[in-house]
C-alpha positions as CSV (number, residue, x, y, z in Angstrom):
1,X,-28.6,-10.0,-2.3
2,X,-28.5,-6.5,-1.0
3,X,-25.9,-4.1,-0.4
4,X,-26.0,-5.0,3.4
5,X,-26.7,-8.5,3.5
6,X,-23.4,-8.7,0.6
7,X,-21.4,-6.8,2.8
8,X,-22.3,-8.6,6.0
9,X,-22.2,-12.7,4.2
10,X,-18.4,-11.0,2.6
11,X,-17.0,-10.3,6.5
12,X,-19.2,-14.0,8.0
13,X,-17.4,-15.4,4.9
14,X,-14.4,-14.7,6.3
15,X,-14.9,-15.3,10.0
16,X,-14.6,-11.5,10.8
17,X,-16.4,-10.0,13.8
18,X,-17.2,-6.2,12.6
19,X,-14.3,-5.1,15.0
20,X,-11.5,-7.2,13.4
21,X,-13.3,-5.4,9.6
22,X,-12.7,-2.0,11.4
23,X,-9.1,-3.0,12.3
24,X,-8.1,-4.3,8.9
25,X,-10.1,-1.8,7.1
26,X,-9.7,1.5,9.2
27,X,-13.3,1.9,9.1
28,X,-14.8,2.6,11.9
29,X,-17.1,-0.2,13.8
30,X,-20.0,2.0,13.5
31,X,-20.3,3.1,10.3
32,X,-19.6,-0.7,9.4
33,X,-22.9,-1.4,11.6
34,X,-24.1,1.7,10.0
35,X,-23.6,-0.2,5.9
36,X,-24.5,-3.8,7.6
37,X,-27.9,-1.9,7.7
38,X,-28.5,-0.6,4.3
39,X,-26.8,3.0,4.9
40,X,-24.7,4.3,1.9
41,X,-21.1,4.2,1.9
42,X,-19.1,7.5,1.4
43,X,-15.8,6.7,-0.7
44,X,-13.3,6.4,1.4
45,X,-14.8,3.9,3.4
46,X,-15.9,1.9,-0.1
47,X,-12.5,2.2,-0.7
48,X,-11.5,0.6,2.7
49,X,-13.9,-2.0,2.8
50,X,-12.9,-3.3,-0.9
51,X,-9.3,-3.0,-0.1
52,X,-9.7,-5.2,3.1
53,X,-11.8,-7.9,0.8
54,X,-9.3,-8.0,-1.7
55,X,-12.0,-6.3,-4.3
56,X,-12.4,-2.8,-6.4
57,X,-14.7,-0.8,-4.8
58,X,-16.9,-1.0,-8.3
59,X,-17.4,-4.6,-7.6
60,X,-18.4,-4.1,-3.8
61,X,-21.3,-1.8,-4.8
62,X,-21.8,-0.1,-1.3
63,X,-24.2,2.6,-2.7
64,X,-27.5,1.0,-2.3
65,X,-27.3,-0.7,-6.0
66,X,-27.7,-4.7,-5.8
67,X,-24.0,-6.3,-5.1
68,X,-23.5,-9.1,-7.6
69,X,-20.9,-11.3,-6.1
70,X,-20.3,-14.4,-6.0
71,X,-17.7,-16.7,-4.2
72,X,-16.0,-17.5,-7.2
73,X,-15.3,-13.9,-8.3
74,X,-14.4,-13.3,-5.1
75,X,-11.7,-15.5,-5.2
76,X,-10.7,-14.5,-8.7
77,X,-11.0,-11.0,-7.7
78,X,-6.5,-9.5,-7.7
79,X,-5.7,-8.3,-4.4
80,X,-4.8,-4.4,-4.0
81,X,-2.4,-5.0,-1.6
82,X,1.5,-5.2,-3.0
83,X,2.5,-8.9,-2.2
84,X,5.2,-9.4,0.1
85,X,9.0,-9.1,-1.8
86,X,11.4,-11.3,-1.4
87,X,14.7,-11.0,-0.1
88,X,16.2,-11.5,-3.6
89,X,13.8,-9.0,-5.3
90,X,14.3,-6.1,-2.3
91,X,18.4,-6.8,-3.1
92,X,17.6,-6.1,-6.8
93,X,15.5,-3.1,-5.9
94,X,18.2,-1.6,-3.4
95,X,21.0,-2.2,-6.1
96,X,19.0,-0.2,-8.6
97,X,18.3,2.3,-6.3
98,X,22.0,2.7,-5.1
99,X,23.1,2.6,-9.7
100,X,20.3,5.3,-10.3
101,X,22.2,7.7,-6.7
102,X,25.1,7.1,-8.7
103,X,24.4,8.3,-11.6
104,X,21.9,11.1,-10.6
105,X,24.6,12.5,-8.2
106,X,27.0,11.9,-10.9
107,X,25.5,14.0,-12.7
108,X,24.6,16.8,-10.6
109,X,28.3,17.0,-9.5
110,X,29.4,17.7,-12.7
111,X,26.5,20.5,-13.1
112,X,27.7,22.1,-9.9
113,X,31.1,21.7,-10.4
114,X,30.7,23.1,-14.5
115,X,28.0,26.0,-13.6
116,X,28.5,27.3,-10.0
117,X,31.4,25.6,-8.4
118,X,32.4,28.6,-5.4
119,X,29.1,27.1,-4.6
120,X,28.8,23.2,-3.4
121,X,25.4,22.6,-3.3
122,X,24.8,19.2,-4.7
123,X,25.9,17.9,-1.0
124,X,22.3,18.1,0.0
125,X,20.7,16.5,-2.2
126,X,24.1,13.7,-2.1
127,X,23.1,14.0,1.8
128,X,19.7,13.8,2.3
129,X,19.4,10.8,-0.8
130,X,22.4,9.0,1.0
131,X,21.2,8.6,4.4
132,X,18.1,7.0,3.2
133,X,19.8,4.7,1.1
134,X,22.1,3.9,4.0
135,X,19.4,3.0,6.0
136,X,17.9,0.9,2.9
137,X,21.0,-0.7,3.2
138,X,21.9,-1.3,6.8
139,X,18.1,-2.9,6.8
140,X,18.5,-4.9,4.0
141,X,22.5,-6.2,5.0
142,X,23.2,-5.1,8.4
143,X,23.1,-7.1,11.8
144,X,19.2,-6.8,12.2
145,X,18.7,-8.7,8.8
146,X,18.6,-12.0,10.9
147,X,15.8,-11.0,12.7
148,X,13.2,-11.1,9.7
């Protein structure tokens, strides 16, 4: 099987027109038609195109080489994509994050207060690290939580 033909049985495989590939790839639909006919693949859209089929780009083989794949390394093949967290495990992740502000700040606030304390600077950093763990948090526990 060649490059093209692998690509083009990988998106029929699927049920994928090549404008649903460009959408879920971010490859254009051109130089998808472009591939589909034996052109070489810059790295980037390797990259894409073995990203949207769950494979490396190593095991795609969009540079004219022969493409050995088969449907059951396909299937065995880890997807690149992080897997959807659960609500527990984005909890856990938000508690961390808010021990680790804590501690870091903590920190700092002692440094400021020890080495330059006419000078209150460890507020931005306090600041600017606390309103994006606020938001973290009103996402994770506020009122739009029941939307998910």
């Amino acid at each position: 099987m060649n490059t093209a033909n692998s690509l083009k049985q990988l998106r029929l495989d699927r049920g994928w027109s090549q404008e649903q590939l460009a959408g879920i790839s971010g490859v254009s639909v051109r130089t998808i038609q472009r591939l589909e006919q034996g052109a070489p693949a810059g790295l980037e859209s390797a990259k894409a195109l073995a990203a949207a089929f769950g494979l490396t780009p190593a095991d795609l083989q969009l540079n004219g080489k022969e493409a050995p794949m088969t449907a059951d390394r396909i299937d065995a093949a880890p997807c690149p994509h992080k897997q959807a967290e659960t609500p527990e495990e984005r909890r856990h992740r938000f508690w961390h994050h808010l021990f680790v502000y804590v501690l870091v700040i903590g920190g700092l606030t002692i440094l400021n207060l020890t080495r330059s304390p006419d000078h209150v600077w460890v507020l931005y950093p306090a600041v600017l690290w606390g309103i994006f763990l606020a938001h973290r948090g009103l996402k994770l526990f506020g009122p739009s939580r029941h939307r998910e």
